[in-house]
PLY file of the C-alpha trace (Angstrom):
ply
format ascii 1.0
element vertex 400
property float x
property float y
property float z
element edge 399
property int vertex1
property int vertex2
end_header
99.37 140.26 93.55
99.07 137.31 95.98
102.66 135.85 94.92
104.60 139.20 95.07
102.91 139.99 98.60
104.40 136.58 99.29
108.02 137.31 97.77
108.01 140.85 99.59
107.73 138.43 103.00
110.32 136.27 102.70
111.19 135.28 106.10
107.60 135.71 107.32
106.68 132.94 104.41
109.87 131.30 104.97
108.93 130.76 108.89
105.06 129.76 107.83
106.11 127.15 105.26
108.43 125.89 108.08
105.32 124.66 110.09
103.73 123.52 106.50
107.18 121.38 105.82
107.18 119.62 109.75
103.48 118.40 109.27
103.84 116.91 105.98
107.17 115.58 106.14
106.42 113.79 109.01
103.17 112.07 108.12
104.92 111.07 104.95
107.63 109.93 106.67
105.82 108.00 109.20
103.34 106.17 106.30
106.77 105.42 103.99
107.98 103.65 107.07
105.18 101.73 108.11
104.70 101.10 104.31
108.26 99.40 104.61
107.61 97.70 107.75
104.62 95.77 106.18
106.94 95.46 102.78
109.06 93.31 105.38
107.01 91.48 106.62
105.04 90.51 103.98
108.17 89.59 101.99
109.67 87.18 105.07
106.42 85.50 105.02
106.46 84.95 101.32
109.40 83.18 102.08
108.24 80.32 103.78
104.62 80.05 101.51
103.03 83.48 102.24
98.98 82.95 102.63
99.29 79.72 100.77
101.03 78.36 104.31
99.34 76.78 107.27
101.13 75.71 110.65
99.61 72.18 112.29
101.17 71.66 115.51
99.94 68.95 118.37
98.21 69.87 121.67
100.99 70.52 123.93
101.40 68.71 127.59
100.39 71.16 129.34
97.73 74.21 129.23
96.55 76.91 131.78
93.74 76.41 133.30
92.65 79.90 135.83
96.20 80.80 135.70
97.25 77.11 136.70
99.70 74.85 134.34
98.08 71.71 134.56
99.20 68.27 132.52
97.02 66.43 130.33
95.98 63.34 130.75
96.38 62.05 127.22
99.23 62.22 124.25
98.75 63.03 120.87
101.36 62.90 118.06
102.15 63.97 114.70
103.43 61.68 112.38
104.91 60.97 109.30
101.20 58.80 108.47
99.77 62.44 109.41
101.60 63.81 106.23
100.95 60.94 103.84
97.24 61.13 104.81
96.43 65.07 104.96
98.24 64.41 100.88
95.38 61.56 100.08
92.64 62.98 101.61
92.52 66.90 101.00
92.57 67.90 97.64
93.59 71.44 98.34
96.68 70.29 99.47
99.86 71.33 96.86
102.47 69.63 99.67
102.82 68.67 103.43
106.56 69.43 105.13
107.96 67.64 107.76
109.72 69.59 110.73
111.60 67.35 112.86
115.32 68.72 114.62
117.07 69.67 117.96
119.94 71.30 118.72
123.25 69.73 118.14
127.11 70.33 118.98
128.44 70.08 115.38
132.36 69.08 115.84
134.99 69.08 112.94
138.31 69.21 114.17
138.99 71.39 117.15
136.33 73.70 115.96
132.35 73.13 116.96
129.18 74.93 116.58
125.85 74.68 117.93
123.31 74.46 115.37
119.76 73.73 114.91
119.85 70.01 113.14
116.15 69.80 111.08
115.24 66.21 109.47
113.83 67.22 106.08
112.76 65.68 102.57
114.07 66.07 99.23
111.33 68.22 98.32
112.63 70.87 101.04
114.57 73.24 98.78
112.02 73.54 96.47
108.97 74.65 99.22
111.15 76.53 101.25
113.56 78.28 98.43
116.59 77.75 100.08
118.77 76.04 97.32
122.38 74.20 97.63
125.02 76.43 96.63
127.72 73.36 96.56
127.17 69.87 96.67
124.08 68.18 96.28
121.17 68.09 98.47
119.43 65.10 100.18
117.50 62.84 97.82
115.59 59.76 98.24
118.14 56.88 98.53
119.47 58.84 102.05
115.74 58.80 103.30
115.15 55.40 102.60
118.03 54.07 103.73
118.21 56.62 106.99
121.95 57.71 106.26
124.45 59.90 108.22
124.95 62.42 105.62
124.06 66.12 105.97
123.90 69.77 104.44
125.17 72.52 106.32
124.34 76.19 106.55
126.72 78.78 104.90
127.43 80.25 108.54
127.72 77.20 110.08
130.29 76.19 106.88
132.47 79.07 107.87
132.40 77.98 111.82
134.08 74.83 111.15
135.94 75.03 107.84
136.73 78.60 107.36
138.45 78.73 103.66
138.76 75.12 103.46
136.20 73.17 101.17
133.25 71.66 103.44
131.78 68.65 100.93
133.02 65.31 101.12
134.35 65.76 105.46
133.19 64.31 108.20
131.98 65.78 111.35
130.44 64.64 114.57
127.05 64.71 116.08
127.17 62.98 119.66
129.80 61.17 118.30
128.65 59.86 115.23
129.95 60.47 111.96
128.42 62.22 109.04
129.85 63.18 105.56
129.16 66.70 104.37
127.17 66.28 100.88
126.47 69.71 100.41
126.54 73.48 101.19
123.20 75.60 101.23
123.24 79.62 100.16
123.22 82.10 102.71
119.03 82.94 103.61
118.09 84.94 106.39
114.26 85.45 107.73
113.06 87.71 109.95
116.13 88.37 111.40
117.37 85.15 111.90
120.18 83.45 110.03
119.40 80.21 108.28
122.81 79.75 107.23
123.12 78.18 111.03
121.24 75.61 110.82
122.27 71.84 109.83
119.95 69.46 107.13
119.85 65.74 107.67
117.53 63.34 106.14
114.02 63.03 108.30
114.12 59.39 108.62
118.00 59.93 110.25
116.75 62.38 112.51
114.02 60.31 113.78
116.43 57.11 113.95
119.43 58.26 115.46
118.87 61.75 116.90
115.30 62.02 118.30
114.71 57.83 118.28
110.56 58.14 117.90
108.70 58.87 114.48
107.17 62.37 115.75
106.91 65.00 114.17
107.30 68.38 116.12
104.96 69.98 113.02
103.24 70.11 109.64
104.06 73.16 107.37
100.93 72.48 105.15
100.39 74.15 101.51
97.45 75.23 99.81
97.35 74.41 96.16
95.96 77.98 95.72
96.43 81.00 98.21
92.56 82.27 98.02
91.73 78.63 99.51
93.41 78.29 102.48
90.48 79.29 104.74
88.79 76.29 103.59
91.84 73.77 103.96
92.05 74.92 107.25
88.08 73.50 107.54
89.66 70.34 106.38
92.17 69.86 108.34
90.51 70.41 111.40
88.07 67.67 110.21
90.91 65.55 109.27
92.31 65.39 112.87
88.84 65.04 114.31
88.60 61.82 111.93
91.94 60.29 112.58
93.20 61.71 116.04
90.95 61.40 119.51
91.66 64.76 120.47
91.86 65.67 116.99
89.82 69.10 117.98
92.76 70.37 120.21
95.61 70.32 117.59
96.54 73.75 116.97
95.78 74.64 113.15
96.92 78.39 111.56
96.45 79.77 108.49
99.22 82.25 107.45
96.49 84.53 105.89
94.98 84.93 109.19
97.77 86.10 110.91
98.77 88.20 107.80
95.60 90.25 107.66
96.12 90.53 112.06
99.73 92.00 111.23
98.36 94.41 108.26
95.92 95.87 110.92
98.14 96.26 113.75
100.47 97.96 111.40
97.54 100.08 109.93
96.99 101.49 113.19
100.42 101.94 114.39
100.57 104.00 111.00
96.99 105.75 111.53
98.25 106.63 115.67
101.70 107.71 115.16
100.39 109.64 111.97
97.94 111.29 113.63
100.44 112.50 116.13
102.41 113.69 112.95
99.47 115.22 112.23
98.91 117.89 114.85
101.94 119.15 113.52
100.31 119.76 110.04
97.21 121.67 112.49
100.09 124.07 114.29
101.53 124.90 110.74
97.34 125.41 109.37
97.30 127.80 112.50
100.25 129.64 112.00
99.06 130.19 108.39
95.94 131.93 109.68
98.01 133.80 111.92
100.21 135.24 109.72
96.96 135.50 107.31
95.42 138.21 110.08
98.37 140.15 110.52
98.88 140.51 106.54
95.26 141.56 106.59
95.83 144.50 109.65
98.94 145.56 107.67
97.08 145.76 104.38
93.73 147.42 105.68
94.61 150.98 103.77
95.70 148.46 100.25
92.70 146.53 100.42
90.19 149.60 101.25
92.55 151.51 97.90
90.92 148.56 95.89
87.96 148.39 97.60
87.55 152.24 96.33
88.42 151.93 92.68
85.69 148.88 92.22
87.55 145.79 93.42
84.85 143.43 94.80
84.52 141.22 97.47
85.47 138.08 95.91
88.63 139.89 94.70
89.63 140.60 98.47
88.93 137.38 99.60
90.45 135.17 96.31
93.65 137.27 97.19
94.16 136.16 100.33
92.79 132.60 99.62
95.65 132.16 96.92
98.37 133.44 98.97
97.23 130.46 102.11
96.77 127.66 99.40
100.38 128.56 98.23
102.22 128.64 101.36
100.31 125.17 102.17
100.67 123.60 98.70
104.74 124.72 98.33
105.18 123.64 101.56
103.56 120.30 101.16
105.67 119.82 98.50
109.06 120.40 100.52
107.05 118.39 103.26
106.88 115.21 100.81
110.46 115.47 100.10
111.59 115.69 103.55
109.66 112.76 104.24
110.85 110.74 102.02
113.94 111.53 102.72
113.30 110.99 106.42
111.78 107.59 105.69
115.43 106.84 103.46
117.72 107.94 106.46
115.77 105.87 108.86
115.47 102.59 106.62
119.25 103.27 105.83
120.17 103.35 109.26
118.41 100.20 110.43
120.26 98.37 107.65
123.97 99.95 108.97
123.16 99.48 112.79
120.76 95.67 112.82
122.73 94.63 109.48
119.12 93.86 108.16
117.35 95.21 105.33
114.41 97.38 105.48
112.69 99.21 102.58
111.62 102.55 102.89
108.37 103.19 100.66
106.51 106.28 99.60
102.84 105.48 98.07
100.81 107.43 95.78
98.55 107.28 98.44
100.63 108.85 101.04
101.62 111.49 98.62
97.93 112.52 97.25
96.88 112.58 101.23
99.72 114.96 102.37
98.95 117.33 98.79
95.24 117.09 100.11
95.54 117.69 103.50
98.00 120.93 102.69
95.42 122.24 99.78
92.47 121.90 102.71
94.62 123.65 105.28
95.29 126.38 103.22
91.82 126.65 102.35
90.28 126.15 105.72
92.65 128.28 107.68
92.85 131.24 104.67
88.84 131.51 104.52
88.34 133.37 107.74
91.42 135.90 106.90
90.03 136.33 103.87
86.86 136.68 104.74
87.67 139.14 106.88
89.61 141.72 104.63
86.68 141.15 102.11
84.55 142.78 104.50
86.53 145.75 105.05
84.68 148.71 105.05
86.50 151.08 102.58
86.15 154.21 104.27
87.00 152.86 107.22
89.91 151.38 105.74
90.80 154.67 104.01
90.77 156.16 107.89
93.38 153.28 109.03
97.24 154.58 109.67
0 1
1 2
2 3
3 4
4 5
5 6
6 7
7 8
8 9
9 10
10 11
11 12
12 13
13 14
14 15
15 16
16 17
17 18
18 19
19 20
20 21
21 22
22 23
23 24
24 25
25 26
26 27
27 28
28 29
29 30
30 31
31 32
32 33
33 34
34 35
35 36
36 37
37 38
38 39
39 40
40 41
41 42
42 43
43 44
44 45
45 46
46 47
47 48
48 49
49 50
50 51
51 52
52 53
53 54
54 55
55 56
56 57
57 58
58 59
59 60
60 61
61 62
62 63
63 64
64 65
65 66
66 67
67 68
68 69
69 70
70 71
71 72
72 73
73 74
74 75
75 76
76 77
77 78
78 79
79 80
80 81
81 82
82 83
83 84
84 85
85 86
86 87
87 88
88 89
89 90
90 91
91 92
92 93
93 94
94 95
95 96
96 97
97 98
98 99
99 100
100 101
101 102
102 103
103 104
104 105
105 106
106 107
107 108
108 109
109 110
110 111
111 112
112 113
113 114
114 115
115 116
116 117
117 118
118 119
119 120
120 121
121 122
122 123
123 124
124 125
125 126
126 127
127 128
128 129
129 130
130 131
131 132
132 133
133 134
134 135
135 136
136 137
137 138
138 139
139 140
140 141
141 142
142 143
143 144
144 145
145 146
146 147
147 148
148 149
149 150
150 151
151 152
152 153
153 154
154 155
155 156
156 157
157 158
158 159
159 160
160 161
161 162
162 163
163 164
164 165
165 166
166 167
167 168
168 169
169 170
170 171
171 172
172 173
173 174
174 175
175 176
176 177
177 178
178 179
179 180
180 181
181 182
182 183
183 184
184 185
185 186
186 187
187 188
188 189
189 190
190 191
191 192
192 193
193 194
194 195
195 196
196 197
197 198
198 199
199 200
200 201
201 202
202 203
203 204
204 205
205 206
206 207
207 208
208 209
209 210
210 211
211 212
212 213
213 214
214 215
215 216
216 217
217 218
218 219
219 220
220 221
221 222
222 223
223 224
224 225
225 226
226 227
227 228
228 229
229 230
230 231
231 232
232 233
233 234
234 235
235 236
236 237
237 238
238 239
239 240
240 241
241 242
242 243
243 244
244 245
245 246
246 247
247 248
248 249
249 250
250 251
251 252
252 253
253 254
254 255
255 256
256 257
257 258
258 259
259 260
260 261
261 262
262 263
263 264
264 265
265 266
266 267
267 268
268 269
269 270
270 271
271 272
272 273
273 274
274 275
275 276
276 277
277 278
278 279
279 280
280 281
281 282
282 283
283 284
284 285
285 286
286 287
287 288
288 289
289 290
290 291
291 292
292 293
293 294
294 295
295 296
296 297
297 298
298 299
299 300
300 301
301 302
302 303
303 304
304 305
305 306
306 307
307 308
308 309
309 310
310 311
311 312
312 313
313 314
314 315
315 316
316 317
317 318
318 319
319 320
320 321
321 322
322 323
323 324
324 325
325 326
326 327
327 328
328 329
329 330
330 331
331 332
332 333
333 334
334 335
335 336
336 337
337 338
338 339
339 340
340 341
341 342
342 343
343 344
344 345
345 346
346 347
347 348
348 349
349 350
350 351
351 352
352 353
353 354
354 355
355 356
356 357
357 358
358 359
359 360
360 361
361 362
362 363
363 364
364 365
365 366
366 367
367 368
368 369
369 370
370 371
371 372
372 373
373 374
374 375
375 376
376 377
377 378
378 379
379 380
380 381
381 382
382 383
383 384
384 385
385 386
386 387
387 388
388 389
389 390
390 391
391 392
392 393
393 394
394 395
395 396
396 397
397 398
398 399
């Protein structure tokens, strides 16, 4: 009875759904998104070392002091020692990278580019992923012997060269020359392309390019990810051992500042969701609305049934099952338009930012919206219900 009093409504269920549909699809849509977003960012990350990484940088020359820059009065440097050291010392540690560049002009020809030149190791491609794609890469016999060679981005590749074949030219940096050994593959992280920059042995960057032995940081990497809380412990007592200031070089763990961006996207998701939300309460209300009015139209039906022995519980399960369906088939639609709202959006931030970005729809996502419609329907169908249950029969009889 509940389902053909709903197909004898058509466009009164049709419009009741349509508040159902909004709420759900756009919770769903707005947790898919934010599920993406932290897909994103927790895939760049993993890109670089994920929560096995941890940044060491040196105190810089100046710091604010009551909203004054002041300069220190002291210098303290990274250096290659640094690396060698934090290896010997902490047995946590799985490797210790380099990072050592400036920006250069890159000239070939006519054509130049400017490009981020970064001193690296031989072990580079294999910690950061980033393999050659033509050529070779640096190896140990550059490093030691400090030569001009280098290995240029994809992008960078196509700057100069175009078409033409890259490996085995020379181009300049402030007018020196360096041969082209090899070409890396194209990488891109958050956002930024990779395939700009320009690879050069460290020891030639320090030599000829920066002329000290600093080191600008340490990209160091836990042996195991659940352990990097406690290399960071050993680090900072490594610096306190070897450096003076050792306590005010800046040490941070990737898994820190993983868990900070998981929260700040959990709440984005929980704020914007619950705005999504109070759609989901407008479509519960119209529900009961349309709920009351069913009941006034139905008052001589139900007090019919109430005559010929249909019981309370009869009345009110009636009108209970009609609100659960309109929430439940609605929440259903609702999922789908999220997910396909989630879908458009993802697709159009990878046409318009050329960048990919994954849309995802969890379980969890899906068994909340199902939940929330079944409760709507149940909370916002009790009191019509209730309320045509306790009809008085005779009094209903009376009712034109």
């Amino acid at each position: 009875m509940a389902f053909s009093q709903l197909r004898a409504n058509k466009m009164r269920s049709a419009l009741t759904l349509l508040g159902i549909i909004i709420g759900v699809g756009s919770v769903v849509g707005v947790v898919s998104m934010g599920e993406g977003l932290r897909s994103k960012v927790m895939s760049e990350i993993d890109k670089i070392g994920g929560s096995r990484l941890i940044f060491v940088a040196p105190p810089p020359r100046w710091y604010n002091k009551d909203g004054r820059w002041i300069r220190r009065p002291w210098v303290e440097r990274l250096t290659t020692d640094d690396a060698s050291l934090i290896l010997e010392e902490c047995p946590d540690v799985a490797n210790v990278l380099p990072v050592a560049g400036t920006h250069e002009t890159i000239k070939y020809g006519r054509a130049s580019v400017e490009s981020r030149v970064e001193g690296v190791r031989p072990d580079y491609t294999e910690v950061m992923d980033w393999n050659v794609k033509q050529g070779r890469f640096v190896n140990d016999t550059d490093t030691d012997e400090a030569r001009k060679v280098l290995v240029i981005g994809d992008e960078a590749k196509k700057n100069l060269f175009g078409t033409r074949e890259a490996v085995g030219n020379e181009v300049r940096i402030r007018d020196q020359r360096y041969v082209v050994i090899g070409v890396m593959e194209s990488k891109r992280l958050f956002g930024s392309d990779w395939g700009e920059n320009v690879l050069i042995p460290l020891t030639t960057a320090q030599k000829r390019l920066l002329g000290n032995k600093y080191l600008h940081a340490l990209l160091v990497y836990c042996s195991e990810s659940g352990k990097a809380l406690t290399l960071k412990k050993e680090l900072e007592k490594f610096f306190k051992r070897h450096h003076e200031h050792g306590s005010e070089f800046k040490i941070v763990a990737a898994e820190t500042e993983i868990e900070k961006v998981d929260n700040i996207i959990g709440i984005l998701k929980m704020v914007v969701g619950g705005i999504a939300g109070v759609s989901l309460l407008v479509g519960g209300i119209g529900i009961m609305n349309i709920m009351l009015v069913s009941v006034t139209e139905r008052t001589r039906e139900i007090g019919i049934r109430k005559a010929i022995g249909a019981r309370r519980r009869h009345i009110m399960l009636q009108f209970l099952v009609e609100a659960v369906v309109l929430s439940l088939f609605g929440g259903a639609i609702g999922i789908l338009v999220g997910a396909g709202l989630g879908m458009g959006i993802a697709g159009a931030i990878q046409h318009f930012a050329n960048e990919s970005f994954p849309s995802k729809v969890s379980l969890n996502a899906v068994a909340i919206a199902i939940g929330f419609s079944f409760f709507t329907g149940i909370f916002f169908g009790v009191y019509p219900a209730r309320k045509a249950s306790r009809l008085d029969p005779v009094e209903a009889l009376r009712y034109e």
